[in-house]
py3Dmol code that shows the C-alpha trace and the ligand (Angstrom):
import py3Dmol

protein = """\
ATOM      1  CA  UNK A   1     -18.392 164.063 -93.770  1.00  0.00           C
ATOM      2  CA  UNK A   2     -17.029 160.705 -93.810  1.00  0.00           C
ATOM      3  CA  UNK A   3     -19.708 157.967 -92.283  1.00  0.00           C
ATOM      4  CA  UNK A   4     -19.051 156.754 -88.788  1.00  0.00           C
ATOM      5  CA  UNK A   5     -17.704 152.997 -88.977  1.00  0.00           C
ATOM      6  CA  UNK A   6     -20.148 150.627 -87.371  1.00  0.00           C
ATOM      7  CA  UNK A   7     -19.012 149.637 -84.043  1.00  0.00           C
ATOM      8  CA  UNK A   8     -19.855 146.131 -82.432  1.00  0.00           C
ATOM      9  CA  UNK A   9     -18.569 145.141 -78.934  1.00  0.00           C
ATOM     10  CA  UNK A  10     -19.191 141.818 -77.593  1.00  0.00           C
ATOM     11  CA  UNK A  11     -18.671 142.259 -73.240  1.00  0.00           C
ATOM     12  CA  UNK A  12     -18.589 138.650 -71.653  1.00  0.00           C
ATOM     13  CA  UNK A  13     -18.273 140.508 -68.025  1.00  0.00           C
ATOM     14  CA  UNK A  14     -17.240 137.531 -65.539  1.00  0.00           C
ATOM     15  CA  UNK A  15     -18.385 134.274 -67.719  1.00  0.00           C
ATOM     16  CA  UNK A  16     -16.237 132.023 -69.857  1.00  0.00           C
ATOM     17  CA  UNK A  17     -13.898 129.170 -69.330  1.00  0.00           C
ATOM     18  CA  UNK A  18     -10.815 128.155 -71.491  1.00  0.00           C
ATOM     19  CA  UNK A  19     -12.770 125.782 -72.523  1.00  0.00           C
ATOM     20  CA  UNK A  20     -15.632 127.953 -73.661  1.00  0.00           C
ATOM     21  CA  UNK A  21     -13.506 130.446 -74.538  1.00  0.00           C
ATOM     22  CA  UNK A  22     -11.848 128.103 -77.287  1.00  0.00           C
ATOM     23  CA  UNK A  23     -15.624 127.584 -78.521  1.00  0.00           C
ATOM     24  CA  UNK A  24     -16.304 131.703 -78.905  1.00  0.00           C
ATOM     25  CA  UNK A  25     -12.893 132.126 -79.943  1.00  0.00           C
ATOM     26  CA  UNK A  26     -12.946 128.843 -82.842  1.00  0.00           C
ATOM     27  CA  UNK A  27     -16.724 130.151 -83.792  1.00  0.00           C
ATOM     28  CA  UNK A  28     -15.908 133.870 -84.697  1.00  0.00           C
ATOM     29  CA  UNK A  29     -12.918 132.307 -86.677  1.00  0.00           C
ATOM     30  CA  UNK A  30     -14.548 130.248 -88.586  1.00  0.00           C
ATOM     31  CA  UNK A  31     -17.553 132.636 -89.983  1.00  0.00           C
ATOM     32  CA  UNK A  32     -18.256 134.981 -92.313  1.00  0.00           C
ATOM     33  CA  UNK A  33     -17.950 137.756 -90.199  1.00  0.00           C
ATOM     34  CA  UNK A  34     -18.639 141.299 -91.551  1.00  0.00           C
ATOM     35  CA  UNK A  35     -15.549 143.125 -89.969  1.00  0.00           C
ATOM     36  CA  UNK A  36     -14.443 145.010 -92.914  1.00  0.00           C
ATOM     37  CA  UNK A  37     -17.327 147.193 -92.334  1.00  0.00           C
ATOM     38  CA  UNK A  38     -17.903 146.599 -88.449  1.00  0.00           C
ATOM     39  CA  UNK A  39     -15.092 147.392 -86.213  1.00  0.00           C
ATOM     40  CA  UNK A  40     -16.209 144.324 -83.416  1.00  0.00           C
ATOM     41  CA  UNK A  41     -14.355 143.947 -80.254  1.00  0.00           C
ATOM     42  CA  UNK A  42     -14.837 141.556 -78.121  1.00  0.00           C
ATOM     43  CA  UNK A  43     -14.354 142.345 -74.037  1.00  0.00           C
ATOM     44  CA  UNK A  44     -13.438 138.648 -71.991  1.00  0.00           C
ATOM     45  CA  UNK A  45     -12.305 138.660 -68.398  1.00  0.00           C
ATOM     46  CA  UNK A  46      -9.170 139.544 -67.508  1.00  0.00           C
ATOM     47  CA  UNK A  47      -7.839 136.182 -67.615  1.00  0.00           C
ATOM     48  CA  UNK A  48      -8.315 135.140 -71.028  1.00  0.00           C
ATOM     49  CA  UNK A  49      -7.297 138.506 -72.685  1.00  0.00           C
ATOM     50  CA  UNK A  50      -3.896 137.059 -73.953  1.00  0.00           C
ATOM     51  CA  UNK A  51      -5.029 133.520 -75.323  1.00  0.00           C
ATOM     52  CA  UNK A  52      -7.793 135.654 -76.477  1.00  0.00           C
ATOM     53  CA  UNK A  53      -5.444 138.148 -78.103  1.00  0.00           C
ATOM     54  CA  UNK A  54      -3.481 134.904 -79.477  1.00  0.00           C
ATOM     55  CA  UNK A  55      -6.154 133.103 -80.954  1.00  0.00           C
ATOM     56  CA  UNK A  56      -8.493 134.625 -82.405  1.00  0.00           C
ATOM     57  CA  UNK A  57      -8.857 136.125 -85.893  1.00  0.00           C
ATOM     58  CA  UNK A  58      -6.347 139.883 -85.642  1.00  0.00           C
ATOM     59  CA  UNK A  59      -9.476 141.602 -87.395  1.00  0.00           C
ATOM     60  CA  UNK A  60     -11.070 140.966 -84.191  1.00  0.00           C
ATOM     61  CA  UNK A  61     -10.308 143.408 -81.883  1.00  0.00           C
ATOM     62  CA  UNK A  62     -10.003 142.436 -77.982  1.00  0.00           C
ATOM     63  CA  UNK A  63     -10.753 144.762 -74.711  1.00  0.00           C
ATOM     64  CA  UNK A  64     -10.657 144.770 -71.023  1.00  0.00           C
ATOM     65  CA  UNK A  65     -13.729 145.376 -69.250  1.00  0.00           C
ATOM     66  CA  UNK A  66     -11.867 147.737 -67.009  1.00  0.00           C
ATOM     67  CA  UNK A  67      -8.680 149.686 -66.524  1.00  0.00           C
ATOM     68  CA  UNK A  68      -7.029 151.253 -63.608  1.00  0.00           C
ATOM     69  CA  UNK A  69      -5.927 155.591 -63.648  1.00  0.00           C
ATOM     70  CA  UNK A  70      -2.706 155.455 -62.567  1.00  0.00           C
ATOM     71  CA  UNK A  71       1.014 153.767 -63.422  1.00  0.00           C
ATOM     72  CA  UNK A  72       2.038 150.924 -63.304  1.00  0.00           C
ATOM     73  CA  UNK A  73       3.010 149.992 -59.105  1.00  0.00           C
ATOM     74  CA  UNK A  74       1.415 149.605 -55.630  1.00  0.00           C
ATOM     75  CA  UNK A  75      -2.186 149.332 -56.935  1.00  0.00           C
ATOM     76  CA  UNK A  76      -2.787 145.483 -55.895  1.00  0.00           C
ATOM     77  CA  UNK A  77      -5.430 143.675 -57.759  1.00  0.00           C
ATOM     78  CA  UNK A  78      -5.971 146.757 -60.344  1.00  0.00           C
ATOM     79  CA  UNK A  79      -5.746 146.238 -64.114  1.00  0.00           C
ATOM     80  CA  UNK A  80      -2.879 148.283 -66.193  1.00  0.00           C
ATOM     81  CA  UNK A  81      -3.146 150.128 -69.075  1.00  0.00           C
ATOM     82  CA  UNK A  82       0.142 149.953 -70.068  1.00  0.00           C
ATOM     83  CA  UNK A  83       0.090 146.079 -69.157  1.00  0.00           C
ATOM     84  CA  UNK A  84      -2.841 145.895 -71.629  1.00  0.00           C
ATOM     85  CA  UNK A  85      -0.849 147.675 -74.810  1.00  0.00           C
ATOM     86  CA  UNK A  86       2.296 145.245 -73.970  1.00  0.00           C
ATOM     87  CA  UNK A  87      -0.088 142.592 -74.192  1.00  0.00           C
ATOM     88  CA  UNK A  88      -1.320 143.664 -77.520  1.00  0.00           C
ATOM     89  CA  UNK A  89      -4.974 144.441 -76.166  1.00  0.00           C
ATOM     90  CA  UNK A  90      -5.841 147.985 -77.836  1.00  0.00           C
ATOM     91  CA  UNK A  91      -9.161 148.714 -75.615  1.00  0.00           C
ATOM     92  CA  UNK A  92     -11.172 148.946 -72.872  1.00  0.00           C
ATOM     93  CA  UNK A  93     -14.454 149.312 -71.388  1.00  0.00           C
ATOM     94  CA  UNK A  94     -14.989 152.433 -68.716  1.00  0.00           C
ATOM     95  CA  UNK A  95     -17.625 153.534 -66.536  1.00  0.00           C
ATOM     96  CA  UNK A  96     -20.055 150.324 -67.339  1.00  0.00           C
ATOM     97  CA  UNK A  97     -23.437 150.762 -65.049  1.00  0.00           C
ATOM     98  CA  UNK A  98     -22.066 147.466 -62.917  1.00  0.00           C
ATOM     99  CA  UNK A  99     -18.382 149.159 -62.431  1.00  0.00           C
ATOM    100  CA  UNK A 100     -20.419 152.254 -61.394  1.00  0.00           C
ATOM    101  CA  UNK A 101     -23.224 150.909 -59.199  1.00  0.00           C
ATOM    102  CA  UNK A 102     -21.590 147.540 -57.214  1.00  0.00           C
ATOM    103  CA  UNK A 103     -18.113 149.159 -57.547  1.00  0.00           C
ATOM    104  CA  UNK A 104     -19.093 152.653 -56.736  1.00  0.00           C
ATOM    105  CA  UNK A 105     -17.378 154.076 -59.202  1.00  0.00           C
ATOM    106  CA  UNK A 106     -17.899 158.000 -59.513  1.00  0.00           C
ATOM    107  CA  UNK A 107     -18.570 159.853 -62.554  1.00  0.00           C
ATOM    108  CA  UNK A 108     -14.578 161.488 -62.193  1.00  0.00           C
ATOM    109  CA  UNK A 109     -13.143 158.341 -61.479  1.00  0.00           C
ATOM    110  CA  UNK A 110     -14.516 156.850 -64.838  1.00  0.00           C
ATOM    111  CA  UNK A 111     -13.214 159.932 -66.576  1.00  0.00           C
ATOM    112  CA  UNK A 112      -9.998 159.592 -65.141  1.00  0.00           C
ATOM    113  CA  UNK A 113      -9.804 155.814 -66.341  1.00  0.00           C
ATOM    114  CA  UNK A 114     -11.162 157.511 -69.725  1.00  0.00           C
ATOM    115  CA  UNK A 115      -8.517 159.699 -70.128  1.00  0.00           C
ATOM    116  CA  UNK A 116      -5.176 157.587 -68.931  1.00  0.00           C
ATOM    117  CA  UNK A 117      -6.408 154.751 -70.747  1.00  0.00           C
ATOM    118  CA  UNK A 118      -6.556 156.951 -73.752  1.00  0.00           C
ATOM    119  CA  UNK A 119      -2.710 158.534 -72.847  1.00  0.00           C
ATOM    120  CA  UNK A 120      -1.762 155.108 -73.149  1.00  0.00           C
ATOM    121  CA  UNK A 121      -3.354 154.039 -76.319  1.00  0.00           C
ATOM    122  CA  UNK A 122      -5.983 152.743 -75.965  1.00  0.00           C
ATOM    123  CA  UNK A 123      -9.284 153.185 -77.607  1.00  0.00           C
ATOM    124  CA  UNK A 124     -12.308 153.405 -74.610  1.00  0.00           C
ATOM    125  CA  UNK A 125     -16.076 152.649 -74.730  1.00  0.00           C
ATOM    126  CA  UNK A 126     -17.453 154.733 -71.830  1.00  0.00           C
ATOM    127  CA  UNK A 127     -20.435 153.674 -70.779  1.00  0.00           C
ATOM    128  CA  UNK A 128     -23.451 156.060 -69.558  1.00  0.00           C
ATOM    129  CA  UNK A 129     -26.911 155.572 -69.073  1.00  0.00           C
ATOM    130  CA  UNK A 130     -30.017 156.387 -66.094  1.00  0.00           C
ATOM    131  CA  UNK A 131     -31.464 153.821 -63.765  1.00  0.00           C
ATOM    132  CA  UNK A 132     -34.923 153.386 -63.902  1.00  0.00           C
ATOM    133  CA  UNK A 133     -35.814 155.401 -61.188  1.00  0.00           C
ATOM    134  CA  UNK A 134     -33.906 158.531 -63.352  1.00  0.00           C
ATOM    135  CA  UNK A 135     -35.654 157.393 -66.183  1.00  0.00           C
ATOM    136  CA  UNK A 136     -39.234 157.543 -64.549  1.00  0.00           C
ATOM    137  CA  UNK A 137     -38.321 161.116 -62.864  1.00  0.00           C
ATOM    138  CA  UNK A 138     -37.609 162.339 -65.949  1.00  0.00           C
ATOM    139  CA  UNK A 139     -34.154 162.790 -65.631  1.00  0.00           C
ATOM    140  CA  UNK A 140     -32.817 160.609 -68.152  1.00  0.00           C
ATOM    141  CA  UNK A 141     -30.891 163.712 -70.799  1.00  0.00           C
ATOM    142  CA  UNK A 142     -29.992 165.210 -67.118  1.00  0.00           C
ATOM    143  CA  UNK A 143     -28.002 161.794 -65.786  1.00  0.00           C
ATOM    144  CA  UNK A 144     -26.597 161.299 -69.037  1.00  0.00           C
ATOM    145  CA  UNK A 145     -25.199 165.055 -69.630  1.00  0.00           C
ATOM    146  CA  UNK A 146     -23.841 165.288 -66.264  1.00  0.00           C
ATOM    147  CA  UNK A 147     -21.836 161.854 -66.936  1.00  0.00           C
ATOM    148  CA  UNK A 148     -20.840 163.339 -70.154  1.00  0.00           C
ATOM    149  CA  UNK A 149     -19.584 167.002 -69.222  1.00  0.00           C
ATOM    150  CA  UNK A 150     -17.641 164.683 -66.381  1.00  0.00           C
ATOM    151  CA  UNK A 151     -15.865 162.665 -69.139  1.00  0.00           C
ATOM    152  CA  UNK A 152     -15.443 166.256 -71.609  1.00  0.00           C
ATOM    153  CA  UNK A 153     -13.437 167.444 -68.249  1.00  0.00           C
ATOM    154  CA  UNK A 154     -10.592 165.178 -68.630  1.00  0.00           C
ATOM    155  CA  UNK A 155     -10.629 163.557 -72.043  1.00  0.00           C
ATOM    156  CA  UNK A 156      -8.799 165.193 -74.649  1.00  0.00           C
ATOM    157  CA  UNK A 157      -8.615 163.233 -77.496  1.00  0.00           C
ATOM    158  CA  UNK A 158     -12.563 162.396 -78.382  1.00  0.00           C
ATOM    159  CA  UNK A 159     -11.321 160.457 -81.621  1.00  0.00           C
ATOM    160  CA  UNK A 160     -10.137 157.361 -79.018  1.00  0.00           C
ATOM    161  CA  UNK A 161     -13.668 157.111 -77.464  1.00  0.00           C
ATOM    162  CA  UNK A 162     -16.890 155.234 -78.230  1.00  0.00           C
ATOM    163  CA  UNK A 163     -20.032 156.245 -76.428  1.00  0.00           C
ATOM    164  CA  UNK A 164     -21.954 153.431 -75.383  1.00  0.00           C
ATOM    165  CA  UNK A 165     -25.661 154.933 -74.116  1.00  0.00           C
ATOM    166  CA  UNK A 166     -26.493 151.640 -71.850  1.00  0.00           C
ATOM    167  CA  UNK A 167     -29.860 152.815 -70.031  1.00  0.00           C
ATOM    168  CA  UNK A 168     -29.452 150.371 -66.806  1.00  0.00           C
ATOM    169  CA  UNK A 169     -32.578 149.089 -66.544  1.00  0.00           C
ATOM    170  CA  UNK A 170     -31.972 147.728 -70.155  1.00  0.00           C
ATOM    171  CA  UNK A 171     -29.058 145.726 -69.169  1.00  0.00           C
ATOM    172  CA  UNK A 172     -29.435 142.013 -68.518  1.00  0.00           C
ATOM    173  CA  UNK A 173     -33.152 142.643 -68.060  1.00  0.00           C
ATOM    174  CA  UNK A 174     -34.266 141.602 -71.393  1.00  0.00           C
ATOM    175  CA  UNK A 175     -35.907 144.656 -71.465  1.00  0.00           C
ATOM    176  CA  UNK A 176     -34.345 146.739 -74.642  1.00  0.00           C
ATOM    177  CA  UNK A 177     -35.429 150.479 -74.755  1.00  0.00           C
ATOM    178  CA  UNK A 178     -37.105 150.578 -77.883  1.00  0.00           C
ATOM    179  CA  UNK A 179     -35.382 151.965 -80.753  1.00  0.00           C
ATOM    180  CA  UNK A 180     -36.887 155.428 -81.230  1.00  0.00           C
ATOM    181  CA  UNK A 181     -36.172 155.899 -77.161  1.00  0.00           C
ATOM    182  CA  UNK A 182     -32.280 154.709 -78.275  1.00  0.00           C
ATOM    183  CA  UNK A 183     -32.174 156.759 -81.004  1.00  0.00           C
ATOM    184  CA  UNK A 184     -33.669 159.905 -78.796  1.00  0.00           C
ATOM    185  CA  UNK A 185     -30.858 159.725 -76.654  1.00  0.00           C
ATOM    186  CA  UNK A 186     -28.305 159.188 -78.908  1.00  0.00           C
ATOM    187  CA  UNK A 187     -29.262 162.447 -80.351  1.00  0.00           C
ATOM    188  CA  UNK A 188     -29.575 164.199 -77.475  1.00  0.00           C
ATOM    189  CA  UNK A 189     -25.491 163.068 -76.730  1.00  0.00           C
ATOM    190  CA  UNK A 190     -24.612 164.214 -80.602  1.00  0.00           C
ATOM    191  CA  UNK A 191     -26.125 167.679 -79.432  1.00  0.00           C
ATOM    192  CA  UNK A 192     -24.281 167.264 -76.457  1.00  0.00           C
ATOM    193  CA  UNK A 193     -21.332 166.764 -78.234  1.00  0.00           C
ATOM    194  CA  UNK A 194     -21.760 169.573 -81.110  1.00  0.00           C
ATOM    195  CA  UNK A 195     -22.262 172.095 -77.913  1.00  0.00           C
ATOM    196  CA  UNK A 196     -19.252 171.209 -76.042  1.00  0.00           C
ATOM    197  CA  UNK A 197     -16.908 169.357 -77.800  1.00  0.00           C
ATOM    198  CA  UNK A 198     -17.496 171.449 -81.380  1.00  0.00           C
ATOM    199  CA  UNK A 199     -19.388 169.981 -84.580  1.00  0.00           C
ATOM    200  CA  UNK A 200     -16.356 168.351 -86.479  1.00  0.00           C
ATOM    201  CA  UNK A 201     -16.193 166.030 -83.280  1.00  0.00           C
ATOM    202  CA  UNK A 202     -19.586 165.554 -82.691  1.00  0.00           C
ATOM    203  CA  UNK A 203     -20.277 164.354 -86.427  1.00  0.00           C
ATOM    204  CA  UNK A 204     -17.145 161.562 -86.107  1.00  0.00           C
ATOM    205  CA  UNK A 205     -18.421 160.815 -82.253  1.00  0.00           C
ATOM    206  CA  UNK A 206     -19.497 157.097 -82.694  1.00  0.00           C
ATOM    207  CA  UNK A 207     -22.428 156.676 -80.119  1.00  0.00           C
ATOM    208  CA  UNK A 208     -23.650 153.049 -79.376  1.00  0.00           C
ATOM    209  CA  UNK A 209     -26.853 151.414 -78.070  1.00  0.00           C
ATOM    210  CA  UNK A 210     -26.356 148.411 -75.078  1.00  0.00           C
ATOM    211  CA  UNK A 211     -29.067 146.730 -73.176  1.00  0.00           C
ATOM    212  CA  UNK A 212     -30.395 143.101 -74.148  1.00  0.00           C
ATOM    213  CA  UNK A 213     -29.427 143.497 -77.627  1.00  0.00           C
ATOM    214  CA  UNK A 214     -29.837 140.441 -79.401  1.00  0.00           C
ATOM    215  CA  UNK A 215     -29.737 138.627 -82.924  1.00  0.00           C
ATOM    216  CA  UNK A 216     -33.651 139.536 -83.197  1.00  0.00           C
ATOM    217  CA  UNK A 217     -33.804 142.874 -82.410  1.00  0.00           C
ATOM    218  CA  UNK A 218     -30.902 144.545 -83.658  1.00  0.00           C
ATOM    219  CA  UNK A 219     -32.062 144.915 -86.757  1.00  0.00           C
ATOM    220  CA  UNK A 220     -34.713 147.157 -85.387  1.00  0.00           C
ATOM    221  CA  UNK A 221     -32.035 149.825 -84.638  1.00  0.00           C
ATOM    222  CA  UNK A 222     -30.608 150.340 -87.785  1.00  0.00           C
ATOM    223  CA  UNK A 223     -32.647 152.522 -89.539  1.00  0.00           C
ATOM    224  CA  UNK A 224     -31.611 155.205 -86.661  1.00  0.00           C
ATOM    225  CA  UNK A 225     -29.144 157.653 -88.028  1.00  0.00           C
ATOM    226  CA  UNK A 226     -27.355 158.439 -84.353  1.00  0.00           C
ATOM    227  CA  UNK A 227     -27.161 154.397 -83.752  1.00  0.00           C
ATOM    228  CA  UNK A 228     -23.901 153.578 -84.748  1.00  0.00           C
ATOM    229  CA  UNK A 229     -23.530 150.023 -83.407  1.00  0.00           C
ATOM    230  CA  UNK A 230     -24.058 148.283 -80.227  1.00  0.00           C
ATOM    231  CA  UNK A 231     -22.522 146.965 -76.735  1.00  0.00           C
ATOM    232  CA  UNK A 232     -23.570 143.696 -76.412  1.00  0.00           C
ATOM    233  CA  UNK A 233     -23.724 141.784 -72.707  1.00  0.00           C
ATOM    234  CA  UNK A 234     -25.692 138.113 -72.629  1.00  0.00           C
ATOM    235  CA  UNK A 235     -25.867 137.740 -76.756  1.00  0.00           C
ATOM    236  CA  UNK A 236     -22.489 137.957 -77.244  1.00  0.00           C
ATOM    237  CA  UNK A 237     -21.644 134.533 -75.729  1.00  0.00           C
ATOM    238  CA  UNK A 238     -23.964 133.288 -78.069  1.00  0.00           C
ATOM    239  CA  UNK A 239     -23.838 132.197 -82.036  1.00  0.00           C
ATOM    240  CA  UNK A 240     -26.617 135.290 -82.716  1.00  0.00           C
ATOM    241  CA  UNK A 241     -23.499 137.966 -81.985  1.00  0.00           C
ATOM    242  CA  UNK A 242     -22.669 136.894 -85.498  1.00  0.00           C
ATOM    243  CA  UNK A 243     -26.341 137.983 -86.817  1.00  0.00           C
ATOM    244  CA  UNK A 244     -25.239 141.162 -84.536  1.00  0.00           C
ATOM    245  CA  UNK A 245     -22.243 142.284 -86.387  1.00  0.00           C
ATOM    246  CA  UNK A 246     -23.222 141.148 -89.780  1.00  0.00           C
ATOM    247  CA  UNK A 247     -26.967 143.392 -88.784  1.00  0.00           C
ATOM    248  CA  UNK A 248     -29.519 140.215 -90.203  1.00  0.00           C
TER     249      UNK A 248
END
"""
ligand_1 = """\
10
LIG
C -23.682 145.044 -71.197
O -23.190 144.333 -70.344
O -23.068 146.044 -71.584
C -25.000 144.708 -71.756
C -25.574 145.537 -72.602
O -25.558 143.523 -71.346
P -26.842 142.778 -71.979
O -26.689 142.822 -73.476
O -26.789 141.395 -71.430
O -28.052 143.546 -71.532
"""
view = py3Dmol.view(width=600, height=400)
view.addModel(protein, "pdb")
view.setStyle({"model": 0}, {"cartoon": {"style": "trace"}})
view.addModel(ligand_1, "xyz")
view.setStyle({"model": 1}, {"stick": {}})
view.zoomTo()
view.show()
C-alpha cells in the first residue's frame, strides 16, 4: 500500500492581525519548509483567508475553520463552501471540539458540513475527540465511534477527509495525551474504519493527533504507525510550527 502523506495543519482559531498575519505569512515563506513530504495547511480566520491565499507560498495550503451545509443564500453570517473554492481556499476544518461545545454543534450537523463541503471540493479535517469527563468514564472509543458512524452516514467520498482525533481536554490545556494514549486511539479509528468503511479505505484514511502539540513534543509521536500528522492550535502562531512540519 502506498504510505499515507504526512499531514500538518496549523488552526489560528480567532487570533491574528494583518499585521501579524504578514509576519506568519513572510516567516513560512522564507524557510526551509518540508512540504514536499508534509501536506501543511494552515486554517486563519475568515478574514484573512484571501490575502492569506495571495501571499503566501502556493505549496502551502490554506483552510477555513468552518463551513456552512447548505447553498449559497439567506444564511446571514454563515461561511460558503462554494465562496471558499472561488476564492481559491481548497479546505476546511469541521466539527472542532469549540464549534461543537460553545456552538452546539451536533454530531449530524458536523457530518452534514462534512459531506457538502466535500460535494463542493473541498478537502475536510473533521475533528473528534471525548471531554474529560468521557475520558474518565471510560467512554473515550464509545464518544469517538459514535462521532464517527455519524460522519460514515453522510460522507461518501472518505479520500477528501482527514481525521483529526483532538481529545478536548488536550486542547489549549497544555496538557498533550501522551503518545501511546494518541496512538491507541488512532488505532482504534483505523479499526473503525476497516469495519465500516472497508480495508482499502481504512489503510489510505490519514488520522491526525491535536491537543497542545508543540515544537518539543512532536517528535514524541512519530514513531506511532497510526499518527499521521497533527492539528496544531497555540504552536502554530509560533516559529516552532516550522520544527512541527519539518518533525525536529
Ligand atoms: C486545536 O485548536 O485544534 C488545537 C489542537 O489547539 P492547541 O494546539 O492549542 O491545543
Amino acid at each position: 500500500a502506498a504510505p499515507r502523506t504526512f499531514f500538518v495543519g496549523g488552526n489560528f482559531k480567532m487570533n491574528g492581525s494583518q499585521e501579524s498575519m504578514k509576519k506568519i505569512v513572510g516567516a513560512l515563506n522564507e524557510n526551509k519548509l518540508n512540504v514536499g513530504q508534509v501536506e501543511t495547511v494552515i486554517f486563519p480566520q475568515n478574514l484573512y483567508l484571501i490575502p492569506t491565499r495571495e501571499q503566501v507560498r502556493k505549496d502551502i495550503g490554506v483552510g477555513a475553520q468552518n463551513v456552512h451545509d447548505k447553498k449559497n443564500g439567506a444564511y446571514t453570517g454563515e461561511n460558503s463552501a462554494e465562496s471558499l473554492i472561488d476564492a481559491g481556499i481548497n479546505y476546511t476544518l469541521t466539527g472542532h471540539s469549540e464549534r461543537r461545545t460553545i456552538f452546539k454543534e451536533s454530531d449530524e450537523l458536523v457530518a452534514d458540513k462534512t459531506q457538502f463541503a466535500i460535494e463542493q471540493g473541498l478537502t475536510v479535517v473533521a475533528c473528534i475527540g471525548e471531554t474529560l469527563a468521557e475520558r474518565e468514564a471510560n467512554d473515550t472509543i464509545k464518544v469517538v465511534v459514535r462521532q464517527l458512524n455519524a460522519l460514515a452516514d453522510k460522507v461518501n467520498n472518505w479520500s477528501k477527509v482527514v481525521v483529526a482525533y483532538e481529545p478536548v481536554w488536550a486542547i489549549g490545556t497544555g496538557k498533550t495525551a501522551t503518545p501511546a494514549q494518541a496512538q491507541e486511539v488512532h488505532a482504534e479509528i483505523r479499526k473503525w474504519a476497516a469495519q465500516r468503511l472497508g480495508a482499502q479505505v481504512a489503510e489510505g484514511l490519514r488520522i491526525i493527533y491535536g491537543g497542545s502539540v508543540n515544537g518539543g513534543n512532536c517528535k514524541e509521536f512519530l514513531q506511532f504507525p497510526d499518527v499521521d500528522g497533527f492539528l496544531v492550535g497555540g504552536a502554530s502562531l509560533k516559529p516552532e510550527f516550522h520544527n512541527i512540519v519539518n518533525k525536529w
